[in-house]
ChimeraX commands (.cxc) that place a marker at each C-alpha (Angstrom):
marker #1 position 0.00,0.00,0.00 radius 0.5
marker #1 position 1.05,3.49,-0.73 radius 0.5
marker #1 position 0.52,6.35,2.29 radius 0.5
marker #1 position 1.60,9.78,2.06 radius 0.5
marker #1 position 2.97,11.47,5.29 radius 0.5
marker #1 position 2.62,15.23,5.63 radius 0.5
marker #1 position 6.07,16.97,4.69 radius 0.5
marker #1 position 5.70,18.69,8.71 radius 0.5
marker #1 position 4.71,16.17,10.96 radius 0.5
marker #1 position 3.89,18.76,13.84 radius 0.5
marker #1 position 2.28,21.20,11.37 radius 0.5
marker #1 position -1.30,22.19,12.12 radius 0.5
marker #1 position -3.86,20.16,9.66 radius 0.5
marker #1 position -5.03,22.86,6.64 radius 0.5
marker #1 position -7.80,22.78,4.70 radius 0.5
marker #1 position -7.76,25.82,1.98 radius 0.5
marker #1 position -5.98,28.49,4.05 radius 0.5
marker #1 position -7.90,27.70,7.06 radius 0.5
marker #1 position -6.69,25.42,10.22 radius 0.5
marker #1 position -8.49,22.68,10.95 radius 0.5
marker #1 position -10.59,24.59,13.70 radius 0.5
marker #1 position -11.01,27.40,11.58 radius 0.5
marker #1 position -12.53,25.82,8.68 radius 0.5
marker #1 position -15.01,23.66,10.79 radius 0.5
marker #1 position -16.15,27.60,12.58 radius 0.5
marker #1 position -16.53,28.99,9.10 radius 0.5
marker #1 position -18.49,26.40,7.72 radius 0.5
marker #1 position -20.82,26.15,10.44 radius 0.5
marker #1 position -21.08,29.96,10.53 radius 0.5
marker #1 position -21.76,29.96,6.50 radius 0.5
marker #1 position -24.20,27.23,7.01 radius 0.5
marker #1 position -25.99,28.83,9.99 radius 0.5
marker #1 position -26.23,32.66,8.11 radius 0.5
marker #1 position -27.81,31.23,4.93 radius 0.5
marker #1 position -30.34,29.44,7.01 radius 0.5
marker #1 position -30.76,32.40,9.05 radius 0.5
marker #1 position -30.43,34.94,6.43 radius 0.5
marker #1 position -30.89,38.65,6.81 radius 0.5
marker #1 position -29.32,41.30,8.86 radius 0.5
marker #1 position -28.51,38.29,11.72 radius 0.5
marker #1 position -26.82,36.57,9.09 radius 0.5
marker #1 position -24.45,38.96,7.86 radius 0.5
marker #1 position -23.84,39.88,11.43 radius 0.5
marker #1 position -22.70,36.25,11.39 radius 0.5
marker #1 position -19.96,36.44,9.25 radius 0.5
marker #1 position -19.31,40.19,9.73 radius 0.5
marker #1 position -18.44,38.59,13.43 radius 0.5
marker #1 position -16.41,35.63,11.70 radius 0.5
marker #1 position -14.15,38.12,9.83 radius 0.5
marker #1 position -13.38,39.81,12.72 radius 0.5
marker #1 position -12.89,36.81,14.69 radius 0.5
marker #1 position -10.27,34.98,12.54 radius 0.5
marker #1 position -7.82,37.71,12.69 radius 0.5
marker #1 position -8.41,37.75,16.51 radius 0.5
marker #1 position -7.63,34.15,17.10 radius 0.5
marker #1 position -4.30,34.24,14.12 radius 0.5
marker #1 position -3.18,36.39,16.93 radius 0.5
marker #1 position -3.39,34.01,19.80 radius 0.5
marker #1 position -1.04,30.55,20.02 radius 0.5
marker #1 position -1.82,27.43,18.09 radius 0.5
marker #1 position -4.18,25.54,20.49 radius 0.5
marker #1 position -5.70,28.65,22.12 radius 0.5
marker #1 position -9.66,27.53,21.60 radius 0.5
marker #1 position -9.69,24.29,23.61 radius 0.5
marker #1 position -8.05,25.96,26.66 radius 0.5
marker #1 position -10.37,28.74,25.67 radius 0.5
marker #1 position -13.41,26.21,25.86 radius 0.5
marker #1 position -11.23,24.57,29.41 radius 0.5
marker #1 position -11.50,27.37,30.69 radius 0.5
marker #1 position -15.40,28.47,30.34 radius 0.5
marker #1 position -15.94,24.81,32.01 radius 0.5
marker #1 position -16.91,23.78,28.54 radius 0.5
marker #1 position -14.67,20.65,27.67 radius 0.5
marker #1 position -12.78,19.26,30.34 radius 0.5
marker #1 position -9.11,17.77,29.34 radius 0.5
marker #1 position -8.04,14.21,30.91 radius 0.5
marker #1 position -5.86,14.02,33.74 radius 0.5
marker #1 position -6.12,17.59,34.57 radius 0.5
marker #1 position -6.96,19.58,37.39 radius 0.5
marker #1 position -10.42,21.79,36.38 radius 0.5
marker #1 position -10.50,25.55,35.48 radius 0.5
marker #1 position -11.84,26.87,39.06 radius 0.5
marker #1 position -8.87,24.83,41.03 radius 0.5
marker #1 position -6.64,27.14,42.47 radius 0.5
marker #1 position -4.32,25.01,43.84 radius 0.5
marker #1 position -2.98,21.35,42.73 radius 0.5
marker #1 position -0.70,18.81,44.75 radius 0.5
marker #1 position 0.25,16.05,42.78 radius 0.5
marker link #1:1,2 radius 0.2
marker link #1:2,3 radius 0.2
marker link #1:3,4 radius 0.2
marker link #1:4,5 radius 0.2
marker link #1:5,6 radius 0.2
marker link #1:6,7 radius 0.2
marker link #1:7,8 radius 0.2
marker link #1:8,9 radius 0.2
marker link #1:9,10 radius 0.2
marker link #1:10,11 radius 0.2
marker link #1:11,12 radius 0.2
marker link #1:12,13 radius 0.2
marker link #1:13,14 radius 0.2
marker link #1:14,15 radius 0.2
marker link #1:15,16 radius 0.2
marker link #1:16,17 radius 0.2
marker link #1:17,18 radius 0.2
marker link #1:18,19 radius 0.2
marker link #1:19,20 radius 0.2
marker link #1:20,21 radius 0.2
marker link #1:21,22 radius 0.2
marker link #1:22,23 radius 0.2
marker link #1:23,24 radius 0.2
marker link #1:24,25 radius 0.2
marker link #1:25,26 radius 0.2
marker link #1:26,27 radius 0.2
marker link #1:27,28 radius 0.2
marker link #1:28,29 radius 0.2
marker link #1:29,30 radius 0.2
marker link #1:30,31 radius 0.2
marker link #1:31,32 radius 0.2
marker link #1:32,33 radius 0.2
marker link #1:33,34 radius 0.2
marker link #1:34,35 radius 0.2
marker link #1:35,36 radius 0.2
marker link #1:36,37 radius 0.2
marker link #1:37,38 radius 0.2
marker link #1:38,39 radius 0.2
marker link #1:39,40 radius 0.2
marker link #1:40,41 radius 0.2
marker link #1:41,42 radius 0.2
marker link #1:42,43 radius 0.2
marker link #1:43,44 radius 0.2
marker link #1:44,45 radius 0.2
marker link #1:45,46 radius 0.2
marker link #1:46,47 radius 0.2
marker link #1:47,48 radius 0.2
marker link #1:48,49 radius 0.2
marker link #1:49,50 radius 0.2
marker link #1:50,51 radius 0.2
marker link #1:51,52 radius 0.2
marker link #1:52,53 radius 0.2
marker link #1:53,54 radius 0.2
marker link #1:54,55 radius 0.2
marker link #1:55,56 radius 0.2
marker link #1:56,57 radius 0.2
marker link #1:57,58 radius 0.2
marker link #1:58,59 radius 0.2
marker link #1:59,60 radius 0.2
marker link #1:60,61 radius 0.2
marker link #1:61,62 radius 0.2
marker link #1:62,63 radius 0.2
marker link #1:63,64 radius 0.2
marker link #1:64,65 radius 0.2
marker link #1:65,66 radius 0.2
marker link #1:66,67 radius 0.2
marker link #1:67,68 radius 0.2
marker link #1:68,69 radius 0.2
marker link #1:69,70 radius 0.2
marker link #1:70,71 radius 0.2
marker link #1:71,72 radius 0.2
marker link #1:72,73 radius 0.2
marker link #1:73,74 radius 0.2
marker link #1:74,75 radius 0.2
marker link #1:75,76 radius 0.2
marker link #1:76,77 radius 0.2
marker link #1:77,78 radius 0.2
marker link #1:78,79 radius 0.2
marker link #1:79,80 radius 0.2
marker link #1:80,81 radius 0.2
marker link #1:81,82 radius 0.2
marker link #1:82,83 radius 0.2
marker link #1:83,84 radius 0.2
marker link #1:84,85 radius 0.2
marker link #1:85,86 radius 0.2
marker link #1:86,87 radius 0.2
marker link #1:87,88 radius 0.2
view
């Protein structure tokens, strides 16, 4: 069998010009303003345009610990986001 390895193994996965976590927020933001539709709608992506530069300016994982730390997603092994102290 032929497989093909990435040329940077610790690269970020891209899909167009978008991260993997950026594509899957602008597709569900497209999908969600042309069901909406309207003003809402282009507040939608008018929010998404702004919001991509934002995060581009923040390090690569910054969304999950984001997400961690709104009590959200919770990561294994790891103390949660209200513990202020942690003895292990």
């Amino acid at each position: 069998m032929d497989e093909r390895l990435p040329q940077y193994l610790h690269g970020p996965v891209q899909i167009l010009w978008f991260g993997s976590d950026e594509f899957v927020l602008v597709m569900s933001t497209i999908f969600v303003a042309a069901i909406v539709g309207g003003l809402v709608g282009w507040v939608l992506i008018c929010a998404l345009l702004l919001f991509i530069p934002w995060k581009r300016s923040k390090p690569r994982g910054f969304l999950p610990h984001l997400a961690w730390r709104w009590g959200l997603v919770s990561f294994r092994h790891y103390p949660g986001p209200t513990q202020t102290r942690f003895f292990e």
